[in-house]
N, C-alpha and C positions, 0 to 999 in steps of 0.2 A: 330289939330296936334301940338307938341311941339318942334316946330324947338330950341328951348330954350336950348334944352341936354349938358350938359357940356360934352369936349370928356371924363374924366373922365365917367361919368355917362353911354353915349354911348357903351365904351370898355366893361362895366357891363354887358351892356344889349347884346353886342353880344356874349360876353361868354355866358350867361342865356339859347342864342338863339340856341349857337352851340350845346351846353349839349340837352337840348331839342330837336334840329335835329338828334343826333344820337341815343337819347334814345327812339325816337318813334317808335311804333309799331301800324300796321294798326287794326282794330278791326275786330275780324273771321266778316265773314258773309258778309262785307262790300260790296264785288264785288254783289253778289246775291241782296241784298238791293238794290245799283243802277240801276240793271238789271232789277229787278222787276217796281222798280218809270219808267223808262223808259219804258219798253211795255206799262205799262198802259196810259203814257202821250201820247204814239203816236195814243192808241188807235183805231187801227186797227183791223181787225179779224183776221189777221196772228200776228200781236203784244202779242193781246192778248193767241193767242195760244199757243204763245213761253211763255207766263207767266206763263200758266196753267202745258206746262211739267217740266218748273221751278219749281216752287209750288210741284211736285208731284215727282221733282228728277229724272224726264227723260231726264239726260244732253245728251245720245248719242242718242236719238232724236232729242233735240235742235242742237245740233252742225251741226250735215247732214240735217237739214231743209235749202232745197231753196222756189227762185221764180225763175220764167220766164221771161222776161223781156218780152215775147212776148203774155202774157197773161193780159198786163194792158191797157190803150190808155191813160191816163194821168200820166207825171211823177211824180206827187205831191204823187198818190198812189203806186207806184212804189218804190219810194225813203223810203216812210215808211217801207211798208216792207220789203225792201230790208236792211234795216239800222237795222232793226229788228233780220232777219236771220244771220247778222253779224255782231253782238254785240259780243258774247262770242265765234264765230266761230274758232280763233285761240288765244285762252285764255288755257295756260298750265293746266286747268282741270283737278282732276280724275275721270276717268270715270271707274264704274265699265265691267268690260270685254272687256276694251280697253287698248291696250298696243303702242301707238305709236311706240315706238322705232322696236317690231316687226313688225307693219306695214312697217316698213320705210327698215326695212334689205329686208322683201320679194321684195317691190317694186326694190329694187335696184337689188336681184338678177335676177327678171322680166327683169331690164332695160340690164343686160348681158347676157342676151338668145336672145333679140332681136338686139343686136349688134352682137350677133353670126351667128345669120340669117342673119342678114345684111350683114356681111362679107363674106357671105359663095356667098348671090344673086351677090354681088361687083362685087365677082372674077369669079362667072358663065358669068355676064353682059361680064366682059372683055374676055370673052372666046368668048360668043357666043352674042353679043350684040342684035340683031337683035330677039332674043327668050326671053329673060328677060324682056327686057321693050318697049313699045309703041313708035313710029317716035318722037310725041312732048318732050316724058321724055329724048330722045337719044340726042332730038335735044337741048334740055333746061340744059344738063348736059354739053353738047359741047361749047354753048353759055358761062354755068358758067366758066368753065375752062379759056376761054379764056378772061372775062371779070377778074378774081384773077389776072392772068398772064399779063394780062396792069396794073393792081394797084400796083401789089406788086413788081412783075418784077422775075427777078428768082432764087434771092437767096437775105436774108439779108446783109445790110452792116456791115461788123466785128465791125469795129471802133464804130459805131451808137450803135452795140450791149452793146458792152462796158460799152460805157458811160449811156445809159439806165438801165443798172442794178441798183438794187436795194434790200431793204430787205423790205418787206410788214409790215403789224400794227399787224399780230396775233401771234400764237403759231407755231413752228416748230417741226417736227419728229424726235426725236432725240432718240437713244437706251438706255440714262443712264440718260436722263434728260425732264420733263414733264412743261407745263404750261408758257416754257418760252419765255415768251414777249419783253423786255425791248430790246433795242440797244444796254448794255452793254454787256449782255446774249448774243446777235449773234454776236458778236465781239472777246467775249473771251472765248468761248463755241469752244472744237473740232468741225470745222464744219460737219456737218449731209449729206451723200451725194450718188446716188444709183453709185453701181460698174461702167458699162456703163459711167457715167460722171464724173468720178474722175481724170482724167487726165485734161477736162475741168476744172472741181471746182479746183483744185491746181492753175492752170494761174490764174483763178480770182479772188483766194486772195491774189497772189503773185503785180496782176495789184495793188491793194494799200497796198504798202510797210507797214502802221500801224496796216493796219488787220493783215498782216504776221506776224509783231512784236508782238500783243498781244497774237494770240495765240500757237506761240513759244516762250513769254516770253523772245525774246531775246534786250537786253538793249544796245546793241554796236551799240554806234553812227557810223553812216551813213553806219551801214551794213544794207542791202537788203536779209533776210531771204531766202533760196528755202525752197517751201514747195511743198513736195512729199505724193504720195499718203499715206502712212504712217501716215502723219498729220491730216489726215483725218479720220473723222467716218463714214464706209462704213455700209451704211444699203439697204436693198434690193428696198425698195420702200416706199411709203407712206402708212398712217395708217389711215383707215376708220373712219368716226365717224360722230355721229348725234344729229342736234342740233332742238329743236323745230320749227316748223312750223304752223299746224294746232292743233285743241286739237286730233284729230284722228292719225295724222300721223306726224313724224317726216322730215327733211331732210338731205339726207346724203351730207356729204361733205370728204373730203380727206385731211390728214397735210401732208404735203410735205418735204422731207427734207431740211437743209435750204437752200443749194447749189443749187439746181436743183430750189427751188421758186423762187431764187436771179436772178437764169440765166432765169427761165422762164416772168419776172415781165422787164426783158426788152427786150423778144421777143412781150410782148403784147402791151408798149411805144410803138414800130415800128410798128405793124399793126395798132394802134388809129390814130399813126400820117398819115400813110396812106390812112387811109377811112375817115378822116375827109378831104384829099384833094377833095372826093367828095361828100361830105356834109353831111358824116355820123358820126357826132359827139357825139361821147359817152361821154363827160364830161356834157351833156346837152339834156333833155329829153323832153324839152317844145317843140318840133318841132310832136315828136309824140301824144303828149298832145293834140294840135289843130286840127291835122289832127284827133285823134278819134273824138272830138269835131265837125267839120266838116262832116264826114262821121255820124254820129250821127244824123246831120240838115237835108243833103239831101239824103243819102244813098249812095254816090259816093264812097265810102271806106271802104273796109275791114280790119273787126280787126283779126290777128289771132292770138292764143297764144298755145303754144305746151306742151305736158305731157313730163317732165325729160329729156325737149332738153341738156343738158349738159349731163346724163348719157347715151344717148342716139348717141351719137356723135361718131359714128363708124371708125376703123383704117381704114376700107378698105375704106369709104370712103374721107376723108384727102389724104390720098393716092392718091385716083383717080384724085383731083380736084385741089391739089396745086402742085405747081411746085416744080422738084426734093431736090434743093436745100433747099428751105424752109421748108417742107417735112423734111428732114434730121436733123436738127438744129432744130424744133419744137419736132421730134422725139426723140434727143440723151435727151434731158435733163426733158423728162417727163418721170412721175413712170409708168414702165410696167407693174408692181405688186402691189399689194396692202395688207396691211394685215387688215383682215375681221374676226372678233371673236378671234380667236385663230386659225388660218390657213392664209397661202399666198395666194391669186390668180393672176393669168398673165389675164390682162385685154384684154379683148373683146372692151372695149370704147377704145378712143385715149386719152381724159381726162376727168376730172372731175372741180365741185366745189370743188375750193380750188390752183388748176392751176393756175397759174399767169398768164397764158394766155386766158384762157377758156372762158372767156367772150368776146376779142376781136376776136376769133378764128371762134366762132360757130356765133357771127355778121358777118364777113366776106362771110361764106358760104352759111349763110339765104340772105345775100343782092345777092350775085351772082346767087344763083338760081333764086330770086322773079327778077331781071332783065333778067336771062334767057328765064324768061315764056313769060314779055313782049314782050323780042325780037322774038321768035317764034310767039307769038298774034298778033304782030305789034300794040302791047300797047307803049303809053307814060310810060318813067320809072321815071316821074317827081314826082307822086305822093308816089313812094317809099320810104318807110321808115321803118331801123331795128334800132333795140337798143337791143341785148341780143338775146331773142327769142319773145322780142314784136315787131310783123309784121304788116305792114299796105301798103295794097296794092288796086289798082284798084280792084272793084268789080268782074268786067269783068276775071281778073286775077286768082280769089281765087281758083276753081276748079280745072285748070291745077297746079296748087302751090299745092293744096293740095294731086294730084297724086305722084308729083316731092317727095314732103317731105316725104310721104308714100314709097315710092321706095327707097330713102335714109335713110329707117329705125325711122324718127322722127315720132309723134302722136298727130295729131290735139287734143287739149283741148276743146272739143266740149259746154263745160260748159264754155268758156272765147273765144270761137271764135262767131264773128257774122259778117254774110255778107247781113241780111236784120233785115228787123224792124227798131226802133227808138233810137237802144242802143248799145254802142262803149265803148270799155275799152281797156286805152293803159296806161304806164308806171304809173300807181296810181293814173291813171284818170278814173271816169267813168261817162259818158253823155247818158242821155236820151233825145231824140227830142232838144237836145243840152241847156240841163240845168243839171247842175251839182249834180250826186246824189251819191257820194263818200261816203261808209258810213267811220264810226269810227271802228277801230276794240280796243279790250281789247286784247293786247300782255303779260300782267303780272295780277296772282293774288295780289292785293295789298299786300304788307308785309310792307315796310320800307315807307318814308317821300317819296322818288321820286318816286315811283310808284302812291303813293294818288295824288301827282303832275303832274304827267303826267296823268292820269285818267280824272280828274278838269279841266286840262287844255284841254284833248280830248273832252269830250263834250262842252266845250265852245265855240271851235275852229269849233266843226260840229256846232251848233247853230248860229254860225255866219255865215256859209256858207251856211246854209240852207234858211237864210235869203239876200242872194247875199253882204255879209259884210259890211251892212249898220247898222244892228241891230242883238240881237241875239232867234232866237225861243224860244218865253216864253213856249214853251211846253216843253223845256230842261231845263228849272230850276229846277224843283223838284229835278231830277237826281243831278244836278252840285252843288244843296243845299245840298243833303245829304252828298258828300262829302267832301265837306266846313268845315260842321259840326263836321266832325271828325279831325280837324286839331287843332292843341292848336292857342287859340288866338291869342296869342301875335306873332305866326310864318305867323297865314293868316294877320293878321296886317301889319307887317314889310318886308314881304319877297315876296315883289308886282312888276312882273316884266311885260315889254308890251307885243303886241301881237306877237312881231316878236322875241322874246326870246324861249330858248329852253322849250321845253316839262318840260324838268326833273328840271330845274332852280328857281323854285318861282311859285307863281298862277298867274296867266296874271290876267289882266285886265285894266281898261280904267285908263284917266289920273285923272281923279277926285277920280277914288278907288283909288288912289296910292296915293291920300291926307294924308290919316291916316296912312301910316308909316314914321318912323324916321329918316331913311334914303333916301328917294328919294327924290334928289334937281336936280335942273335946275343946266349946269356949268356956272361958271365964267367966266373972263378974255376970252372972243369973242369965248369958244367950242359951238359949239351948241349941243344939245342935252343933255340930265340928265343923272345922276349917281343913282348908288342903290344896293343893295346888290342882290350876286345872289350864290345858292348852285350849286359850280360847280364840274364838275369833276376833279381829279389829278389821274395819276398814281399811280397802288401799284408795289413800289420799290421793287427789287428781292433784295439778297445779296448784302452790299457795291462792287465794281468793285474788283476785284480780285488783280489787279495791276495797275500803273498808265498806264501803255502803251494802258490797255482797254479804257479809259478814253478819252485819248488823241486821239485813233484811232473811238471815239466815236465823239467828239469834232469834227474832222474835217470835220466826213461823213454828220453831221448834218450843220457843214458851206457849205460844197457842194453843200446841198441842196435847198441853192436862197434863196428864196423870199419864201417859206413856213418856211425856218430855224426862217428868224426876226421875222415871228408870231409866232413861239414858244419861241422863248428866250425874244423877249424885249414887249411878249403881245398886239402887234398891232393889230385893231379891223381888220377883215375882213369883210364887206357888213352886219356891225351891231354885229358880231358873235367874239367870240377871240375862235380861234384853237390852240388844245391843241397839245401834244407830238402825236410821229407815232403812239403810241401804242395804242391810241384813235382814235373812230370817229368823224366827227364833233359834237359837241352838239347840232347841229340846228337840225339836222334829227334823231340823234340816241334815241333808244326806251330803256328804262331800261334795258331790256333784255341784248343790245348790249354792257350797262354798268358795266355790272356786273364786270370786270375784272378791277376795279378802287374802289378809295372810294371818298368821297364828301368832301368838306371846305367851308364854310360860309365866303365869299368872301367880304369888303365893297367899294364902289366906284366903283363899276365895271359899264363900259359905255355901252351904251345902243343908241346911238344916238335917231335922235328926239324919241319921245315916240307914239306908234302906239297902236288904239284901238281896240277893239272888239267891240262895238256898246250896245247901250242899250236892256234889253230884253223888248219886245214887241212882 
């Protein structure tokens, strides 16, 4: 290696390097290539079969190929083809006679028929309770009620609300304007907001006096703007839309106006804070991680996982189970309607993905049921555990649970629930006889430099896990070599980042590969840990700010913001990682797909603390 580089000579080379990052393109064929090396390494009879419909351009065969997890006894063969059947499973494919996005509308309007039915049993239940459903579902529904109504209490606090608000990292529903992301945009954008809550949305852009200024435009020191409904862009609801999921089917989600996400994003702050008072921590999913783990080793624990629990999430029943006030306040500022193709519909759900709340909402009501059932069992509710709609409950529990969630309209995923056998899957974990058989999936057809990047680095990172992260499965070479191969030299050279770096950032590898490029040194003057170049994300900037007052009322929402503002402005590592602007994900987890709405910069000195390997292959 030539630590020698005069920084002249250096600057050269990362220009050389930059031009080259943006000029690559991946080579057709690439994905199928790896696809192929790969069945054949694993070598299996289902591996191989997946190579043969490959071979022969049966991709919607390959995609809907499973296994059984209860058809193997060892997980070494399990893991194969399991790792096999979901290689390409949610890789954006075209498949001839497959249309995702229509799959994705039918299911969705599926998922509003049976909220209609749900609502319809709800309010027969509340009629005639005693005729609708069985002693333990009456009793398990009574339980939950009263178990919300100790956590939450019976109305939010205003003030809490307040200050909880906030604006999220994506796009907003807006009548005259599309795509827009950025801080500046919801600041000096007429805000977006349904009739229903515009009385609301005017107070809480009035609560900070610079949002009102920007987007009144008004410049008179230490005036305090009113803004009336008027100021406002009144739209009826949110606006449906679907983003890839599987290669078969799509998933829908909702944009939301921006008012109504603002206010909904800190009704959902106050439910996290609340269910983490008892130990239901949604910033943190290792808790269900262990328990599938465990329920895996001795079969004490059920995994369960539900069909379109968020579209699935019926008014009538929120209604029935939270308390008046909360109810009310979770109600005024979510979209009753939605628009769908080119028509409105008045929703059957209560909400959707995309709710600023939806995720803490439908945890709350899966925790309160699954401790309903114990209570009626006279189960321990110790070994409970929700995150979203991944459930994990005593064994003994899962049948009465799965009546309960049946009667409340939701639909066991009978392909991701398992209450016997050797095999447990919770939050992106999945164990067999409690060894780890997670496979890899392919999220993007390669096209650009971060997708080959993240591809390289996906099999590396399974081959290291396959081998308990001591070394990496020489059966994954071939694959991880093909594509290596396709990367210009001087960028797999140079752009060597460790194992605890992003996906999309450089090719991971160990500390002695990271010999040969020109960049990565140990620091100086007592840092620990090395430096090295890394291709990161940046935001794509909308329109300069329209006026200084967006600016300024941008400026400050972002000092508001703590201890996540200083990592965005003065680049502070976080637990190895540097966190970008709202309008990004982290780069540690996020998949190209989630990047699309950015572009990249060939970054140098970017720290890395100590340097973490992958293991040799073997």
């Amino acid at each position: 290696m030539n630590r020698g580089l005069s920084r002249k000579a250096k600057t050269s080379l990362l220009g050389s390097l930059s031009a080259t990052l943006r000029d690559y393109r991946a080579r057709e064929g690439l994905l199928q290539s790896v696809a192929t090396d790969l069945y054949e390494s694993l070598n299996t009879p289902v591996s191989l079969s997946c190579e043969i419909l490959l071979r022969y351009g049966e991709l919607e065969q390959l995609v809907r190929k499973r296994v059984e997890p209860h058809d193997y006894r060892f997980s070494e063969d399990f893991r194969n083809d399991y790792q096999a059947v979901s290689f390409l499973k949610k890789a954006p494919l075209e498949i001839e006679g497959v249309n995702p996005e229509e799959a994705a509308k039918e299911k969705f309007l599926e998922a509003e028929e049976a909220c209609r039915q749900t609502n319809t049993r709800i309010r027969h239940f509340l009629a005639a309770p005693l005729k609708e459903a069985s002693g333990p579902v009456r009793r398990v529904l009574s339980h939950a009620q009263a178990k919300i109504q100790e956590l939450i209490g019976s109305g939010p606090d205003c003030r809490e609300w307040l200050y909880a608000c906030r604006f999220g990292p994506g796009a907003f529903n807006h009548p005259r304007a599309r795509g827009l992301t950025s801080l500046y945009d919801k600041l000096q954008v007429r805000p977006s907001v349904s009739p229903d809550m515009a009385d609301l949305g005017a107070l809480l852009v009035m609560s900070q006096p610079q949002w009102a200024r920007s987007i009144t435009d008004c410049e008179i020191e230490g005036f305090w703007p009113l803004i009336r409904r008027e100021d406002l862009d009144l739209i009826p609801g949110n606006r449906v839309a679907f983003v890839p999921k599987t290669a078969v089917i799509h998933r829908a989600i909702a944009v939301e106006p921006l008012l109504n996400l603002y206010a909904q994003l800190g009704l959902g702050t106050l439910l996290r804070r609340r269910l983490k008072r008892v130990g239901v921590d949604l910033d943190d999913q290792s808790a269900n991680q262990r328990a599938a783990l465990e329920g895996s080793q001795d079969g004490s624990l059920a995994t369960i996982d539900l069909s379109s629990a968020s579209d699935t999430l019926s008014r009538a029943l929120v209604a029935l189970l939270l308390p008046e006030r909360w109810h009310f306040a979770l109600d005024l500022v979510r979209s009753k309607v939605g628009k769908f193709e080119d028509r409105w519909i008045r929703y059957e759900k209560f909400s959707s993905m995309g709710n600023g709340y939806t995720f803490e909402l439908e945890t709350l009501i899966f925790w309160s049921l699954c401790l309903g059932v114990c209570s009626e069992l006279e189960i321990s509710p110790e070994k409970v555990l929700v995150y979203g709609d991944d459930i994990i409950v005593p064994v003994a529990a899962y049948d009465l649970l799965e009546e309960t969630l049946s009667f409340s309209g939701f639909t066991l995923n009978r392909a991701k629930s398992f209450k016997e056998g050797p095999f447990r899957e919770s939050c992106g974990k999945d164990y067999f006889g409690g060894f780890d058989v997670r496979p890899f999936f392919v999220t993007e057809v390669p096209k650009d430099i971060q997708d080959v990047f993240g591809l390289a680095n996906g099999i590396r990172s399974l081959a290291a896990r396959r081998n308990h992260d001591g070394s990496c499965d020489w059966r994954l070479r071939k694959p991880w070599d093909t594509v290596v191969r396709t990367i210009p030299r001087t960028i797999a050279q140079n752009l060597r980042v460790p194992a605890h770096a992003g996906d999309t950032v450089g090719l991971k590898c160990n500390w002695d590969e990271a010999q040969v490029s020109n960049f990565v040194i140990s620091n100086k003057d007592g840092w620990e840990g090395v430096s090295g170049l890394r291709y990161q994300p940046v935001p794509l900037e909308g329109p300069p700010a329209s006026n200084f007052l967006g600016g300024v009322a941008s400026l400050l929402y972002r000092l508001s913001d703590g201890g996540r503002m200083a990592e965005q402005l003065f680049d502070v590592p976080r637990e190895g990682w540097v966190r970008w602007v709202d309008a990004l994900p982290d780069s540690v987890s996020a998949s190209p797909r989630q990047l699309r709405g950015c572009s990249y910069v060939l970054r140098n000195g970017a720290f890395y603390g100590p340097w973490t390997n992958l293991g040799e292959w073997s």
